[in-house]
C-alpha positions as CSV (number, residue, x, y, z in Angstrom):
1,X,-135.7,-47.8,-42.2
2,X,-134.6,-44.6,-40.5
3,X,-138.6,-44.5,-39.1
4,X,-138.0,-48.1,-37.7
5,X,-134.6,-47.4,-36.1
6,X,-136.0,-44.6,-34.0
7,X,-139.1,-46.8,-33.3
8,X,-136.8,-49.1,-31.3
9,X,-134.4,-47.3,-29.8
10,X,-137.5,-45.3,-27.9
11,X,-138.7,-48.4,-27.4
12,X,-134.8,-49.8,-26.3
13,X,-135.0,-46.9,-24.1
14,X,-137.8,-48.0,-22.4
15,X,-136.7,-52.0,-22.5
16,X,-132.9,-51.5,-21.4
17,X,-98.4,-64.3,-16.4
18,X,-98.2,-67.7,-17.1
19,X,-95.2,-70.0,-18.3
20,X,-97.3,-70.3,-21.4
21,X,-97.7,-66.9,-22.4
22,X,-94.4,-65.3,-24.0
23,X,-94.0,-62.6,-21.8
24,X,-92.2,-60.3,-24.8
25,X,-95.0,-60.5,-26.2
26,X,-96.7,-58.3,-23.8
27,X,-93.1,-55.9,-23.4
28,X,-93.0,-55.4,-26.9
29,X,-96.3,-54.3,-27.1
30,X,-95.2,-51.5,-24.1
31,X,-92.3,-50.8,-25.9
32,X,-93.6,-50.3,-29.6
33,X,-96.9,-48.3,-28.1
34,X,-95.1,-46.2,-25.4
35,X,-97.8,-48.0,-22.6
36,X,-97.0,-46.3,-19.2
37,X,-95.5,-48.6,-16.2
38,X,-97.4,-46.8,-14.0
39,X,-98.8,-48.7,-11.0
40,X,-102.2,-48.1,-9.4
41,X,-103.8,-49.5,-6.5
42,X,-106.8,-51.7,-7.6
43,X,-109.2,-49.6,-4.8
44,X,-109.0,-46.8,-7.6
45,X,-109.8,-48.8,-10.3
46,X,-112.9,-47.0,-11.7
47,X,-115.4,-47.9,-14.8
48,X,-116.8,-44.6,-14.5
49,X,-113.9,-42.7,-14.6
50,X,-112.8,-44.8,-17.4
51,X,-115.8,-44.2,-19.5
52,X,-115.1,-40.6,-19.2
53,X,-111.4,-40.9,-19.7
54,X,-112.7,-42.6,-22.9
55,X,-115.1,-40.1,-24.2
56,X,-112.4,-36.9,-23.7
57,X,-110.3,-38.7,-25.7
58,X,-112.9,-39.0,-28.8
59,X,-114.3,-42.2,-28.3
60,X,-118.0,-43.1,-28.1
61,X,-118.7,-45.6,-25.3
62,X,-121.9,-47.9,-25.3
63,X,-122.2,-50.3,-22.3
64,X,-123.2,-53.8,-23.1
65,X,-124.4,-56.4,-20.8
66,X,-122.6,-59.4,-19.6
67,X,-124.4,-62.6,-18.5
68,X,-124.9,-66.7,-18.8
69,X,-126.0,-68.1,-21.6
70,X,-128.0,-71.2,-21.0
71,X,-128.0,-72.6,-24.6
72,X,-130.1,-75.9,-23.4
73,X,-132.9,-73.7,-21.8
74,X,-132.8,-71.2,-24.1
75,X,-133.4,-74.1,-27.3
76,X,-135.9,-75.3,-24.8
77,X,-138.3,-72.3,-25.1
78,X,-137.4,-71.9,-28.6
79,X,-135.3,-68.7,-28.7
80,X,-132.3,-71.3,-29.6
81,X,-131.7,-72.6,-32.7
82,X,-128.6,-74.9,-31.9
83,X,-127.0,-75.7,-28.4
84,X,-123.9,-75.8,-30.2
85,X,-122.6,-79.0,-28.4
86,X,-122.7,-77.4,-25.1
87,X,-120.5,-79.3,-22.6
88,X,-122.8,-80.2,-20.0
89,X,-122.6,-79.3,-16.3
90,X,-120.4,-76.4,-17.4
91,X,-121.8,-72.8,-17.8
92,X,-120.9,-70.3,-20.7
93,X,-121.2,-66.4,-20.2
94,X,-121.7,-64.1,-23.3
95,X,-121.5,-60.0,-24.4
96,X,-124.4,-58.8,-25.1
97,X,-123.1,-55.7,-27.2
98,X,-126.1,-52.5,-28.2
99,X,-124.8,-52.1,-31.9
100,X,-122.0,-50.0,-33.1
101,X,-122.8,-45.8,-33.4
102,X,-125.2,-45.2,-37.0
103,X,-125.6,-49.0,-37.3
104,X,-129.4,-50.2,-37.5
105,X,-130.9,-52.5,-34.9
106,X,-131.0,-56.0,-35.2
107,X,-134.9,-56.8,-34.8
108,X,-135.9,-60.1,-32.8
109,X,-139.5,-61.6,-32.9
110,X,-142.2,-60.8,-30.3
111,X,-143.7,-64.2,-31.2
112,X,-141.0,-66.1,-30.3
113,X,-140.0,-64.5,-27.6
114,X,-136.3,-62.6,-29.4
115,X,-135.4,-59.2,-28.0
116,X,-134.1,-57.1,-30.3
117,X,-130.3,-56.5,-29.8
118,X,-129.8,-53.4,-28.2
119,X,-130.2,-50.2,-30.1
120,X,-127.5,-47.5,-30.5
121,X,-127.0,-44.1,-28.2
122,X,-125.2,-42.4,-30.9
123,X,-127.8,-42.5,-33.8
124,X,-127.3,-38.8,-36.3
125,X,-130.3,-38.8,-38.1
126,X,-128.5,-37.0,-40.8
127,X,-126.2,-40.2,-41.4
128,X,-127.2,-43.1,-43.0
129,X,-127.0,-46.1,-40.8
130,X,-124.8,-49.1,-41.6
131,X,-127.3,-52.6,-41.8
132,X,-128.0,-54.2,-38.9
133,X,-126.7,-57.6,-37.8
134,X,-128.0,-61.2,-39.0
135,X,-130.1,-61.9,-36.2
136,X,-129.3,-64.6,-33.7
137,X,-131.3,-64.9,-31.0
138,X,-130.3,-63.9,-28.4
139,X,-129.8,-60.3,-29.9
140,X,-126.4,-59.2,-29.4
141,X,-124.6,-61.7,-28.4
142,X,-122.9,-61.8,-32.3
143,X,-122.0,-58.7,-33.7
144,X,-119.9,-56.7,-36.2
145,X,-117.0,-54.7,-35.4
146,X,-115.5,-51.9,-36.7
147,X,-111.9,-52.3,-37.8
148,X,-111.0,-49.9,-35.2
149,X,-113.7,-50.6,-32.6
150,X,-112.5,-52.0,-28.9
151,X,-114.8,-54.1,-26.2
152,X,-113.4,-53.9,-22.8
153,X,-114.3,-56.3,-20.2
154,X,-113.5,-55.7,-16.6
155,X,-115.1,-58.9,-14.6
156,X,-114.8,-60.5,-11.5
157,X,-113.4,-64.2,-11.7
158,X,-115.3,-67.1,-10.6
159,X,-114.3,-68.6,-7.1
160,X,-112.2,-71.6,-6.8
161,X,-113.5,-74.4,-9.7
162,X,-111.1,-76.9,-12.2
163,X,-111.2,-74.5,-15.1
164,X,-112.6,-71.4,-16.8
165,X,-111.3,-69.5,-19.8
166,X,-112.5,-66.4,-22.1
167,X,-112.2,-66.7,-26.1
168,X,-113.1,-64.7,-28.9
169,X,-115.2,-66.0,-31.7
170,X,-115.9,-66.0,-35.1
171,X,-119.5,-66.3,-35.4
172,X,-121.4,-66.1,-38.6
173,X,-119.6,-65.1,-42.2
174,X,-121.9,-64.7,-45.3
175,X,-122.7,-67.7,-47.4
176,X,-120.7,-67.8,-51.1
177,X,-122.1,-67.0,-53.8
178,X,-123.8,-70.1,-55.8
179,X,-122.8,-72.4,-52.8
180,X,-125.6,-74.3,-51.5
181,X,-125.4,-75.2,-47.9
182,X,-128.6,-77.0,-46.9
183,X,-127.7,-80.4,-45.5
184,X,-124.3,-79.8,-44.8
185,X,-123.7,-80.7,-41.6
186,X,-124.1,-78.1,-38.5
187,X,-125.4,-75.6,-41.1
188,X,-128.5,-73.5,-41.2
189,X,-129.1,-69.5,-42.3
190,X,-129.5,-66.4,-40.8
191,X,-130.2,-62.9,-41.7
192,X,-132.3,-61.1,-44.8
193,X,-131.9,-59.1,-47.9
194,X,-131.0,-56.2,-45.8
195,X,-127.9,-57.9,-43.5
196,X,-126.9,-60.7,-46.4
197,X,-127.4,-64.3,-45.9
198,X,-125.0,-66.0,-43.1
199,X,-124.1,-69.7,-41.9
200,X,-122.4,-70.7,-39.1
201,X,-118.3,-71.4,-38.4
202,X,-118.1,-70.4,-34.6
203,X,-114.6,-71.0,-34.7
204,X,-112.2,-70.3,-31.9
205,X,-109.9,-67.2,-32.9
206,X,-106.0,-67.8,-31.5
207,X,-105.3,-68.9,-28.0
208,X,-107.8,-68.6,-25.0
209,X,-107.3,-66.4,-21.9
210,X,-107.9,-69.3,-19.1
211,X,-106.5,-69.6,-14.9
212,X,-103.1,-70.3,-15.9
213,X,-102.4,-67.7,-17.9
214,X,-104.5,-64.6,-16.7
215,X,-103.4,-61.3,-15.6
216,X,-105.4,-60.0,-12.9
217,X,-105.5,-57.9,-9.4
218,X,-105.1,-59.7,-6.4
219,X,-102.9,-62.6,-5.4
220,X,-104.9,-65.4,-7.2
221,X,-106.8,-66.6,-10.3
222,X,-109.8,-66.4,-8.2
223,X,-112.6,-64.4,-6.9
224,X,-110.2,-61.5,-7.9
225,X,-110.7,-58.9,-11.2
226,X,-109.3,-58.9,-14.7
227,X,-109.8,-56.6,-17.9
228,X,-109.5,-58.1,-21.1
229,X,-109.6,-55.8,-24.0
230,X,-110.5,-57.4,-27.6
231,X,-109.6,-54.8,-31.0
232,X,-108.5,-55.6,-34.0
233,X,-106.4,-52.2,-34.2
234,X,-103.1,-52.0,-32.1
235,X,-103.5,-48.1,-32.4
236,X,-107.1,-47.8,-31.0
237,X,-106.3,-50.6,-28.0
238,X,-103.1,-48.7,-27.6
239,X,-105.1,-45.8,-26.4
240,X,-107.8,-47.8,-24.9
241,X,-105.4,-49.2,-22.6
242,X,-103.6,-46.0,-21.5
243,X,-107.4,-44.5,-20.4
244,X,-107.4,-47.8,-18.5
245,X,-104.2,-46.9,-16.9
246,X,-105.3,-43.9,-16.0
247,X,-108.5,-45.2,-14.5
248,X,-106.6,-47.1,-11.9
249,X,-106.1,-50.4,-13.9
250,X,-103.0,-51.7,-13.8
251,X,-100.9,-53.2,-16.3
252,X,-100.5,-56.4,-14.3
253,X,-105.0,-57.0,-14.6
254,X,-104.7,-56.4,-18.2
255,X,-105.7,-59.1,-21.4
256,X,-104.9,-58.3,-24.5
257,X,-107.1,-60.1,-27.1
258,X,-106.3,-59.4,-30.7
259,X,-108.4,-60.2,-33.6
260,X,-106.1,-60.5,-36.5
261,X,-108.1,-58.0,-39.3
262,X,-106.7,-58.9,-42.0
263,X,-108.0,-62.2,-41.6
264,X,-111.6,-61.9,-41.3
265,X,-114.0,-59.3,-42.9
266,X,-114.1,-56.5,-40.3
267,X,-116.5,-53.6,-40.6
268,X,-120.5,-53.1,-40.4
269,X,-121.3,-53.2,-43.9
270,X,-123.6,-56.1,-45.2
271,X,-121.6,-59.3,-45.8
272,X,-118.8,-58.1,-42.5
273,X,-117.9,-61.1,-40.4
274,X,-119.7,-61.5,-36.6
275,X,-118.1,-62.5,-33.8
276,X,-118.7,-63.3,-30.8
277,X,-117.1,-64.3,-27.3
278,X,-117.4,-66.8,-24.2
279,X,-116.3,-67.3,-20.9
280,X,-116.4,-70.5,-19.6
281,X,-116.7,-72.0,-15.8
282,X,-116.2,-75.5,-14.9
283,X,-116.5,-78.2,-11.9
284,X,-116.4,-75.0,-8.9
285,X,-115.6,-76.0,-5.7
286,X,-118.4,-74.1,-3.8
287,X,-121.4,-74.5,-5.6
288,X,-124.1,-72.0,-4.3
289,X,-120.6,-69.2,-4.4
290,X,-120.7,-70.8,-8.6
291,X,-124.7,-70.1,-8.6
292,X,-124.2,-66.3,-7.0
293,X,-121.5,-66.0,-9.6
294,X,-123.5,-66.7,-12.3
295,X,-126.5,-64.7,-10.7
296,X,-124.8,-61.6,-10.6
297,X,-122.1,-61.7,-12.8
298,X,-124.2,-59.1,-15.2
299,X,-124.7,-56.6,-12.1
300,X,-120.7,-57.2,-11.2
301,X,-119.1,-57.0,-14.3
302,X,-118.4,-54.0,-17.3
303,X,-118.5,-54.5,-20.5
304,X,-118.0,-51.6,-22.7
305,X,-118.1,-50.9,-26.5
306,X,-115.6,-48.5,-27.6
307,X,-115.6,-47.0,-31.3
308,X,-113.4,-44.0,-32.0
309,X,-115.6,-41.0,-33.1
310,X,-113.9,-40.6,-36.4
311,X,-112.7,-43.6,-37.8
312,X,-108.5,-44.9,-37.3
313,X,-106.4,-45.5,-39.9
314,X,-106.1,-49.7,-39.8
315,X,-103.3,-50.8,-37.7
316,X,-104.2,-54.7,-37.6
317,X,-102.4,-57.6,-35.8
318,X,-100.8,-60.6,-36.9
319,X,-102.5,-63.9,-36.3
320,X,-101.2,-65.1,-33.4
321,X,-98.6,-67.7,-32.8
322,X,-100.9,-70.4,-30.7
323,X,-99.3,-72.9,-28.3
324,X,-98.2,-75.8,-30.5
325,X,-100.2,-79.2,-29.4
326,X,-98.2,-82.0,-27.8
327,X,-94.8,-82.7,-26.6
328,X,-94.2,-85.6,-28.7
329,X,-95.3,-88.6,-25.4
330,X,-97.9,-90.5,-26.0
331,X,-99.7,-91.4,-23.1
332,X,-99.0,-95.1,-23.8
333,X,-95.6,-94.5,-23.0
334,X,-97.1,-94.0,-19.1
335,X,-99.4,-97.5,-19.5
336,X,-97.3,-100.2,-20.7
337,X,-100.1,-102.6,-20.2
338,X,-103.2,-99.8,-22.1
339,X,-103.3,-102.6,-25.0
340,X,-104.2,-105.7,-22.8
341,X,-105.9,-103.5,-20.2
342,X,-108.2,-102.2,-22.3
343,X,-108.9,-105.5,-24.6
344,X,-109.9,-107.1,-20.8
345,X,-112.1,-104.5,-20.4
346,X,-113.5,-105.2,-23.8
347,X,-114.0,-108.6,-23.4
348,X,-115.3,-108.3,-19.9
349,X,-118.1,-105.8,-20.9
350,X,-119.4,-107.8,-23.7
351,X,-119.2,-111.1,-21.8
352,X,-121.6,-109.8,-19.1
353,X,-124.3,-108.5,-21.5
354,X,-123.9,-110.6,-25.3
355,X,-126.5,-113.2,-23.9
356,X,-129.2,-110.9,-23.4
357,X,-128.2,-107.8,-25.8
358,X,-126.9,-107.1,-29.1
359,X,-124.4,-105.0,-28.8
360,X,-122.5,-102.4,-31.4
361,X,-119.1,-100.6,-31.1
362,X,-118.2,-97.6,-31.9
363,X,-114.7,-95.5,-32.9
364,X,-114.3,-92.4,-32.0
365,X,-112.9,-89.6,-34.2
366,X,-111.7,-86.1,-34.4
367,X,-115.3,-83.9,-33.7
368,X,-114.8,-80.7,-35.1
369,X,-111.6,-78.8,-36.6
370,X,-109.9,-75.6,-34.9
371,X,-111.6,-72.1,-35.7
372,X,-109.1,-70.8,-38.3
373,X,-109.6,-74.1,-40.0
374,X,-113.2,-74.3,-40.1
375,X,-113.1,-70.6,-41.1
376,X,-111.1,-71.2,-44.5
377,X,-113.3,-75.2,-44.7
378,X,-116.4,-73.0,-44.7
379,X,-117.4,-75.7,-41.5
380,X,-118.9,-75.0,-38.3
381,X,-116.3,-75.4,-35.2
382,X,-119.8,-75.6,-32.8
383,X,-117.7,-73.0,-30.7
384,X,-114.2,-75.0,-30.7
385,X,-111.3,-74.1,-28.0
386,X,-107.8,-75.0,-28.5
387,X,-107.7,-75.3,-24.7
388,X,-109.8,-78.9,-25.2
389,X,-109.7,-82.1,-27.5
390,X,-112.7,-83.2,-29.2
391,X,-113.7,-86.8,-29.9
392,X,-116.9,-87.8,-31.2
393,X,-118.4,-91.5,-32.2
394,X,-121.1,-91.8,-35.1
395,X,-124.7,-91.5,-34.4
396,X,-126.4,-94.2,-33.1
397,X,-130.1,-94.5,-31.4
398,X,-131.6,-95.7,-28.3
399,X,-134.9,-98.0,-29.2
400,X,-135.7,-98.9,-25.6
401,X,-135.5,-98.4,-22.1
402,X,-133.6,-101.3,-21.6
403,X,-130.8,-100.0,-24.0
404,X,-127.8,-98.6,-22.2
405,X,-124.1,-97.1,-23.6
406,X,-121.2,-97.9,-21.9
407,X,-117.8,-95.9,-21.9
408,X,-114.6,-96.6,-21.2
409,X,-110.9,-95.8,-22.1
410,X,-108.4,-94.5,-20.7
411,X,-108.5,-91.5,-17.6
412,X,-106.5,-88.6,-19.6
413,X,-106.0,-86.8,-16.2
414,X,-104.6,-89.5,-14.4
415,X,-101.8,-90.0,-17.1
416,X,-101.2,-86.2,-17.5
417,X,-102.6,-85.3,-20.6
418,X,-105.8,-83.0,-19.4
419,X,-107.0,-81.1,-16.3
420,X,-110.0,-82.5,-16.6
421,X,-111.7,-85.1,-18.9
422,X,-115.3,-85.8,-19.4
423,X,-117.7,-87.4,-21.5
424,X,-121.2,-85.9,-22.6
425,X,-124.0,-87.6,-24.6
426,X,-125.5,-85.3,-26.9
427,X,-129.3,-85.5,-29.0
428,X,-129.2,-84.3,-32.5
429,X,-129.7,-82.3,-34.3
430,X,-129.6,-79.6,-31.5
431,X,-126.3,-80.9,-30.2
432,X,-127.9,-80.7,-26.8
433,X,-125.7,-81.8,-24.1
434,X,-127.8,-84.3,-21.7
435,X,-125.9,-86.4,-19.6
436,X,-122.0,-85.6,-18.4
437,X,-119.4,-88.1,-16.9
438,X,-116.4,-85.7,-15.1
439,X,-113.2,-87.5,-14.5
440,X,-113.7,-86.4,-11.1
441,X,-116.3,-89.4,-10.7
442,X,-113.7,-92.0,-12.7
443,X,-112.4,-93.4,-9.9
444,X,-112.5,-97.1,-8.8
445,X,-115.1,-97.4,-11.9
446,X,-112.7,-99.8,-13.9
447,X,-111.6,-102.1,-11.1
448,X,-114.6,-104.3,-11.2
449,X,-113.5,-104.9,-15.2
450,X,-109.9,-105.8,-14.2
451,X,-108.2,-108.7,-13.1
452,X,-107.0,-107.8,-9.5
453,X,-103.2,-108.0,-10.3
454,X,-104.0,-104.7,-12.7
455,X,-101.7,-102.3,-10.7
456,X,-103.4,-99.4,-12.6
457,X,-106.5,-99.9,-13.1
458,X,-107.5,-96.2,-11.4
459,X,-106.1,-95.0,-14.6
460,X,-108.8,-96.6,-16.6
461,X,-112.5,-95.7,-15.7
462,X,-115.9,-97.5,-17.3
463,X,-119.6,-95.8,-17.1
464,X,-122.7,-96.6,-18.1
465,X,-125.5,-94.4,-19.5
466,X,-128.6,-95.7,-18.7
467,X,-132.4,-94.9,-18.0
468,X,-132.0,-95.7,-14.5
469,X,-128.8,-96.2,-12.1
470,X,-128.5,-99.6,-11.1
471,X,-125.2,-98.5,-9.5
472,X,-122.6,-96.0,-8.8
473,X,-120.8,-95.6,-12.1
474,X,-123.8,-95.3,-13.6
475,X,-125.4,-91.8,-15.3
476,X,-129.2,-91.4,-15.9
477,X,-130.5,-90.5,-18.9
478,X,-133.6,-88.2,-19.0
479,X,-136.4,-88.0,-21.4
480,X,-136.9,-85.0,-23.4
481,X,-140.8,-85.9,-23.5
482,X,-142.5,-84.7,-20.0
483,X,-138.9,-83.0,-19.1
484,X,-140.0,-80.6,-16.6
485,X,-136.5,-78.0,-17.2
486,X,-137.3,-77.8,-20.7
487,X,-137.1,-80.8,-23.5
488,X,-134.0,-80.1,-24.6
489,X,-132.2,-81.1,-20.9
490,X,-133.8,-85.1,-22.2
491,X,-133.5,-87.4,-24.9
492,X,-136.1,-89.5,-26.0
493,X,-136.0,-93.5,-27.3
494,X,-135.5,-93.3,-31.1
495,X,-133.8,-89.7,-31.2
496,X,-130.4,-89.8,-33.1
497,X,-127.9,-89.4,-30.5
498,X,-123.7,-89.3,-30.4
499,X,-121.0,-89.3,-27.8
500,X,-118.2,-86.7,-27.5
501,X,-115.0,-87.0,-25.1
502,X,-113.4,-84.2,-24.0
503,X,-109.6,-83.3,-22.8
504,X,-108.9,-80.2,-21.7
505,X,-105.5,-78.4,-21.2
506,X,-102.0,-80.8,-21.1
507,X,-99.3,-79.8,-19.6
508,X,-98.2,-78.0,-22.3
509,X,-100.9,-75.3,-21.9
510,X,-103.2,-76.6,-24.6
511,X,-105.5,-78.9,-25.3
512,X,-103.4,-82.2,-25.8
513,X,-102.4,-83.6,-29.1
514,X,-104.9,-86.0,-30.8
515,X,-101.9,-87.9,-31.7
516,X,-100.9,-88.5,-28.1
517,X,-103.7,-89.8,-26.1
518,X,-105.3,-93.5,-26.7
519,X,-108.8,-92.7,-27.9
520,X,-111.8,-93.1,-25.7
521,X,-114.4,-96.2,-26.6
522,X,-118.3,-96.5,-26.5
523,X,-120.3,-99.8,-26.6
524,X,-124.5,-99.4,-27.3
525,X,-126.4,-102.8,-25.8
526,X,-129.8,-102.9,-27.2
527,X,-131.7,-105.1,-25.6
528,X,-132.8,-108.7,-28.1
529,X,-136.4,-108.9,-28.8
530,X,-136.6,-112.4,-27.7
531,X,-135.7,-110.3,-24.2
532,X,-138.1,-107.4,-24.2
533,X,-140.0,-107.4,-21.7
């Protein structure tokens, strides 16, 4: 093993303050730690001078790499095992972290196109290495952490767009003993006899970081800088953050994302939990600024991996307290008339399309749980955030080009229970995201289902999914066969497919309550044989 370590890391060498956030939080933290109040000026802010500031003061820095993850084209060349439900139209940035100091390299595949994670610096061939990670392509973007270990991202923020948000992740946790997870759903097994046998949960850990909460340089939550720093030690991100401090980052640009240790299995030995962590962008404004972004973020942005030289004494958080769900209005209480409004709809939609299709409806439910949930449910969250609710119908098939889904329901933003709302049709079982429907494009899309007197019908919307647009509220569906992005960006007739809702951020701060909102409705017309053409 020690042959094969050196082996690739010659070969790596050649490769390579918001009104949601309790603000004591943050003073207590000062207090308890003894953090400075020292202001600098963000011109002196320097990574360099940080990583040096880190290394006097016995830590051993490794820098990672920061960039997008593409889940749908990475599936679609086959370095993907799962897209993971991505929400369509929106992008996802990842760490991509060389492992921790005397901890082997997770290997990747030449054949199908895997790098291997990125191999250690610190590497004493008289010490005998910790296993490497389960593999998940691609390398590095899950890992193990150290008890006492600290990652440190300094990152420009997107320009002006409807949301974005950072989370840390739970990734992979080893399977139990004598429990037998194939066919369970979401599930499928990584790693060897070396790293231990893992399964998915990729469940959200405590509250995100998202624009109305961030602290950050400048006088907006965009195009301007924040550092988030992610431990699960107070003592080593105690010091972590006074080097910071010292480096010309100020208090006031500075996230604080704790991993509560004594929840989850910390450490590099085989069976240790991974985690992992995403950014997410969403509906920009300018979109060739959102494609430069996206470009260049890995250039722009630092990501460091900080492990003390000789290991801390444990120090670990709490879990955190997360921003309770709801406010106790249900969203009915702003649409008197949501019953009859939505049965005319109803009645309307089948009406125009009963003669010539059959027609099936669907209910949709709760998707996935939150991540400490689906940690203790042994389930896979498919990369939950609290920020969002998550609605998803049964499957159901397409067995023509003549079918068509229609979806309709009621517009959460309009009645003040999201941001943002959209709907995504997904292909199983790679949870590929292929079509999208933004709130942004509700508008007027009900009124032809409503009697004129409707006084809010704006607050309603109704899209179709369809092989072709016969109109403005409707979305194409591609194929997966012939697609020429990849054939993951498609879905083809006969494929198992589902449709997911999503709400994101109430006024509350949160996702809204899925005991507050009127659930969102799908109708699948399959065209009668008598009518095929």
């Amino acid at each position: 093993m020690m042959g094969d370590k050196k082996r690739v890391m010659a070969r790596e060498a050649i490769m390579r303050g918001n009104i949601f956030v309790i603000i004591s939080f943050l003073l207590l933290f000062s207090a308890v730690f003894g953090l400075g109040a020292t202001a600098f000026a963000e011109s002196e802010a320097d990574p360099e001078l940080l990583k040096t500031l880190l290394e006097e003061d016995a830590f051993r820095v490794q820098k990672g790499i920061y960039r997008e993850l593409d889940t749908v084209k990475e599936a679609s060349a086959g370095r993907l095992l799962s897209c993971f439900g991505n929400n369509a139209g929106s992008a996802y940035i990842v760490f991509s972290l060389p492992a921790a100091p005397e901890q082997d390299t997770s290997l990747g595949s030449e054949k199908l196109g895997w790098p291997d994670e990125i191999a250690t610096v610190y590497d004493d061939p008289a010490v005998e290495n910790a296993p490497a990670n389960p593999y998940f392509a691609p390398g590095g973007w899950e890992y193990k952490l150290r008890q006492d270990e600290v990652i440190v991202l300094i990152t420009p923020l997107p320009g002006e767009c409807k949301y974005y948000s950072f989370i840390n992740y739970i990734m992979f946790t080893e399977d139990k003993p004598g429990k037998n997870y194939a066919g369970l759903p979401g599930m499928f097994s990584v790693g060897d006899e070396s790293t231990g046998m893992y399964h998915p949960i990729f469940g959200s850990i405590g509250n995100s970081i998202n624009m109305t909460n961030i602290r950050h340089d400048g006088d907006g939550v965009f195009d301007t800088t924040a550092v988030i720093v992610i431990g699960a030690n107070r003592d080593s991100m105690n010091r972590v953050v006074m080097d910071l401090n010292k480096a010309g980052y100020g208090e006031g640009m500075i996230n604080l994302m704790p991993i509560p240790a004594e929840t989850y299995k910390m450490g590099l030995q085989k069976g240790a939990d991974t985690f992992s962590f995403l950014q997410r962008v969403s509906q920009a404004t300018d979109k060739d600024a959102y494609r430069n972004y996206l470009d260049h973020i890995s250039e722009q942005a630092v990501v460091y991996r900080v492990t003390p030289a000789a290991e801390m004494p444990a120090n670990p958080w709490p879990n955190e307290t997360v921003i309770p769900r709801g406010d106790g209005t249900h969203e009915v209480s702003v649409l008197p008339n949501a019953q009859a409004n939505l049965e005319a709809i109803r009645e309307a939609l089948i009406a125009a399309w009963s003669d010539e299709y059959d027609y099936e409806e669907l209910a949709a439910e709760i998707a996935i749980p939150e991540g400490l949930t689906a940690y203790f449910t042994d389930f896979n969250a498919k990369g939950d955030n609290r920020d969002a609710m998550y609605l998803m119908t049964p499957e159901f098939t397409l067995n023509s080009d003549e079918d068509f889904i229609v979806v309709y329901g009621v517009n959460h933003a309009k009645t003040g229970k999201a941001l943002y709302a959209n709907t995504v049709l997904y292909a199983k079982p790679m949870l590929n995201g292929v079509t999208s429907i933004y709130d942004s494009l509700f508008e007027g899309s009900a009124r032809p289902w409503l009697a004129d007197s409707a006084e809010d019908a704006d607050a309603y919307y109704v899209y179709r999914l369809a092989r072709t647009a016969e109109d403005d509220y409707t979305a194409v569906i591609p194929y997966s066969t012939g697609n020429e992005q990849g054939k993951y960006y498609g879905v083809d007739n006969g494929n198992p497919v589902v449709m997911a809702f999503r709400a994101y951020l109430d006024q509350t701060g949160t996702g809204a309550s899925y005991y507050e909102v009127i659930y969102d409705r799908t109708i699948v017309f399959h065209k009668k044989a008598a009518n095929q053409p």
